[in-house]
C-alpha positions in Angstrom: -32.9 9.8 -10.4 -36.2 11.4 -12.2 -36.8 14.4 -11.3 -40.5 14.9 -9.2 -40.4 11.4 -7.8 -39.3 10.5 -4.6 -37.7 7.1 -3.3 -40.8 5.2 -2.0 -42.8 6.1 -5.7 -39.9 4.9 -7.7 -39.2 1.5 -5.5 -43.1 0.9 -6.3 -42.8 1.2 -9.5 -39.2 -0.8 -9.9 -41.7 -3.7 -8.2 -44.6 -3.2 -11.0 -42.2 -3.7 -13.6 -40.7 -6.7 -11.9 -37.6 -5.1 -10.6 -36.2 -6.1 -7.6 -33.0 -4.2 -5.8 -31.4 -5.5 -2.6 -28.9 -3.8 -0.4 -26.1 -5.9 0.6 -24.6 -5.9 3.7 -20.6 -6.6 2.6 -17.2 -5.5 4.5 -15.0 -6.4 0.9 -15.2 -7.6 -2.5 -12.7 -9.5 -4.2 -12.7 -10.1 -7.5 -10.1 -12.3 -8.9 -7.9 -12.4 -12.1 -5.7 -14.2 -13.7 -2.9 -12.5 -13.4 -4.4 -9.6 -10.5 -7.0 -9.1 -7.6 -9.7 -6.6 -7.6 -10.5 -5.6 -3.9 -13.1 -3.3 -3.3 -13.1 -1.8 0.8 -16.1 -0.4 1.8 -18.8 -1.5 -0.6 -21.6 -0.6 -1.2 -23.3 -3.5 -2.9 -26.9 -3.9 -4.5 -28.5 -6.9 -5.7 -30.8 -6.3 -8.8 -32.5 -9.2 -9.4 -34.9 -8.0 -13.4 -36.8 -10.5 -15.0 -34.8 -13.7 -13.5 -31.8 -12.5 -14.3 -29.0 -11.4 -11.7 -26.6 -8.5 -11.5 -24.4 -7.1 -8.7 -23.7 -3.1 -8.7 -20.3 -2.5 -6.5 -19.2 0.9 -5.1 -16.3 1.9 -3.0 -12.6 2.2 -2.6 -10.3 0.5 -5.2 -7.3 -1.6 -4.4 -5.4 -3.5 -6.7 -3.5 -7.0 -6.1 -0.8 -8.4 -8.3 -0.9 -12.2 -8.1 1.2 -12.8 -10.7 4.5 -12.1 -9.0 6.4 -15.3 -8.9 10.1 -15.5 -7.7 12.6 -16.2 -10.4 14.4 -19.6 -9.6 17.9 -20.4 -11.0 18.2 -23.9 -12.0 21.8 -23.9 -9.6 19.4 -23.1 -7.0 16.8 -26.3 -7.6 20.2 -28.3 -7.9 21.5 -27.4 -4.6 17.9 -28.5 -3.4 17.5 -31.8 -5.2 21.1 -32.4 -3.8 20.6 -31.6 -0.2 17.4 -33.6 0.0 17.7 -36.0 -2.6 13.7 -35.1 -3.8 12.6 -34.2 -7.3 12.8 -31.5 -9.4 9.3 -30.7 -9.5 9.6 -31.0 -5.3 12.6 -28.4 -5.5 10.6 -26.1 -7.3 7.5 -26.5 -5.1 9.3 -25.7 -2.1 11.6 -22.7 -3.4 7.9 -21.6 -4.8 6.5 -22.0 -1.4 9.4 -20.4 0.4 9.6 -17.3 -2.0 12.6 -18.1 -3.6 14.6 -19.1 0.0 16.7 -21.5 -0.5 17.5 -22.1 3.3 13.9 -22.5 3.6 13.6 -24.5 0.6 16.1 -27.2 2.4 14.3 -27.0 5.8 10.9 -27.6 4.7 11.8 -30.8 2.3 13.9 -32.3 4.9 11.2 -31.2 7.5 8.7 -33.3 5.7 11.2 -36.1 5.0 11.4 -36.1 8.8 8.0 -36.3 8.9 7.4 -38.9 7.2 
């Protein structure tokens, strides 16, 4: 802040020079990665809209998110799936994908669907 002015004087002038700051009320911001997840907890968040152009100033409490964690999958493991349900390869590795790496699962939820359908 500059020293000698106080809040109201430098919002007015902010406005005269075409500078315009909004508070945002926000519980959490995410911001997303390709290989993580940015997750800010208890923001404080301020729009500052200058001359047309946009920007977002975030505060609060880091927390970070790997989303690149994928389970390894043995290829005896999308055998014993394609075998048991007589799917695809690429429908083996969707459902051991989906189930974490469970195999059990894996075999439930394609013969599940097969039921369903």
């Amino acid at each position: 802040m500059m020293p000698n002015i106080n809040h109201r004087q430098m919002q007015q002038m902010m406005r005269r020079m075409g500078i315009q700051q909004e508070d945002i009320d926000a519980e959490e911001v995410i911001i997303k990665c390709s290989d993580k997840k940015i997750v800010i907890r208890n923001p404080s968040v301020q729009k500052v809209n200058m001359m047309g152009q946009k920007s977002y100033q975030i505060s609060g409490e880091e927390y970070i998110e790997s989303t690149d964690i994928k389970p390894e999958l043995s290829e005896d493991d999308i055998k014993t799936v394609m075998e048991q349900t007589n799917c695809t390869k690429e429908e083996a590795i969707q459902a051991l994908e989906d189930t974490e790496g469970n195999l059990a699962e894996a075999i439930l939820l394609l013969t599940a669907e097969k039921e369903e359908n």
